[in-house]
C-alpha positions, 0 to 999 in steps of 0.5 A: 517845079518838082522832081517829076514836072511836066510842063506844057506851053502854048504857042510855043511854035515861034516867037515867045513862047518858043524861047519860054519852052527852051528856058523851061526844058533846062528844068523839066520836059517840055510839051511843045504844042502850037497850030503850027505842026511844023513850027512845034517840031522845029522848037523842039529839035533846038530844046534837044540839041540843049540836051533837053527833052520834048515833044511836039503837039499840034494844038487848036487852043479853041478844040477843047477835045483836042485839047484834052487829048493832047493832055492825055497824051502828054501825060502818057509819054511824060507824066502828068502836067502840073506847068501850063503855060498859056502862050497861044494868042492871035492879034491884030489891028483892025478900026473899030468900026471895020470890025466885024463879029468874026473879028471879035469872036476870033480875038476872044476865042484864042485869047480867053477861051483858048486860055480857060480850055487849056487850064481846065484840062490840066486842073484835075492832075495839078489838083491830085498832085497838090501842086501846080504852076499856070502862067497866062499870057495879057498884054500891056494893051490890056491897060493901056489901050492902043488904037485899032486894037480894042478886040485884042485889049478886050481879049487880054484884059479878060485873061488877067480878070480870069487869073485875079479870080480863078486864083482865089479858088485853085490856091487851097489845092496848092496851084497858083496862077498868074499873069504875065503882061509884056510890052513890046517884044522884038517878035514877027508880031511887030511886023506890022508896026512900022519902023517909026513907031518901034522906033519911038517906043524904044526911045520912050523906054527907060532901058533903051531897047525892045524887049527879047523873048529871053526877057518874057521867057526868065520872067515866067522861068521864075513864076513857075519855080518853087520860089514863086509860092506865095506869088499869085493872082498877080500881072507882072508887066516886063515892059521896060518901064514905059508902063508904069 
């Protein structure tokens, strides 16, 4: 980051993307941006209760002219926006063969195209500046697989495809870009996996334990830090080590 960052996270309304905007406000504002109005207010009365500033946007991360409005007016309250972190994502489990268009289309609207509409808005101000910072949320279900998921392993695999190559293009103005990949995160997301399972999997990890939003959260802390310069294109998957 610099003296005058301006961060701005998707789907930062709950979950891990609320505590990746609380983690990033210790170091510059925050652009608070979720589907969820309420939920994007919320996360930001807890960052100015730390004594951090932010400000809440409601955003449909597949309206790509709100979008852009939403980064102008961003820009006009904090300054120009050289942090994105792409947070917003939609999953579900559904069998493959009661998978229906709408299913897909909707897995890949969010996760990908919701990923290119928010990174193209900010581009043009990371590139006048000279320097940028974008952090892109996969999955390790992108490499692995699991069942009754193939629509959001298609979606999240299509999201690291984008950051290996957007990467080498974007670099020269002095951004770089990268992926993050958890494995399971102790989130409403898992509300649907039963006990059993999460119970199996937290045995299966070699640190003993789910992961916490703070996890994911200090992970992309440090990729949109000065210290991560000449890290980019990468997927840093914190899993626990079930995945390696």
């Amino acid at each position: 980051m610099t003296a005058n960052s301006v961060a701005l996270v998707t789907g930062a309304g709950s979950g891990i993307n609320r505590e990746v905007a609380r983690v990033l406000a210790h170091d510059m504002p925050v652009a608070v941006c979720d589907l969820n109005l309420a939920g994007a207010e919320e996360t930001v009365r807890l960052i100015e209760a730390e004594g951090g500033r932010a400000g809440a946007w409601q955003l449909d991360v597949v309206d790509g002219a709100r979008i852009r409005a939403v980064v102008a007016e961003v820009t006009g309250r904090f300054g120009p926006v050289d942090t994105l972190v792409n947070g917003a994502g939609f999953g579900q489990f559904v069998p493959f063969l009661e998978m229906t268009e709408e299913h897909w289309d909707r897995m890949l609207d969010v996760n990908a195209k919701g990923t290119f509409l928010c990174t193209q808005a900010v581009l043009p101000a990371m590139k006048e500046k000279g320097y940028g910072r974008i952090v892109c949320f996969s999955s390790v279900g992108a490499m692995s697989g699991s069942p009754s998921h193939s629509h959001y392993a298609a979606a999240k695999a299509a999201v690291i495809g984008f950051t290996k190559a957007l990467c080498k293009e974007i670099g020269p103005w002095g951004v770089t870009i990268n992926c993050v990949a958890p494995g399971a995160v102790d989130t409403p997301f898992l509300a649907a996996v039963s006990k059993e399972a999460l119970d199996r999997y937290k045995a299966s990890t070699p640190v003993g334990r789910m992961a916490e939003p703070a996890d994911i959260a200090h992970v992309v802390r440090f990729l949109v830090s000065p210290d991560s310069g000449f890290i980019t294109g990468w997927v840093i998957s914190p899993n626990g080590g079930v995945y390696t």
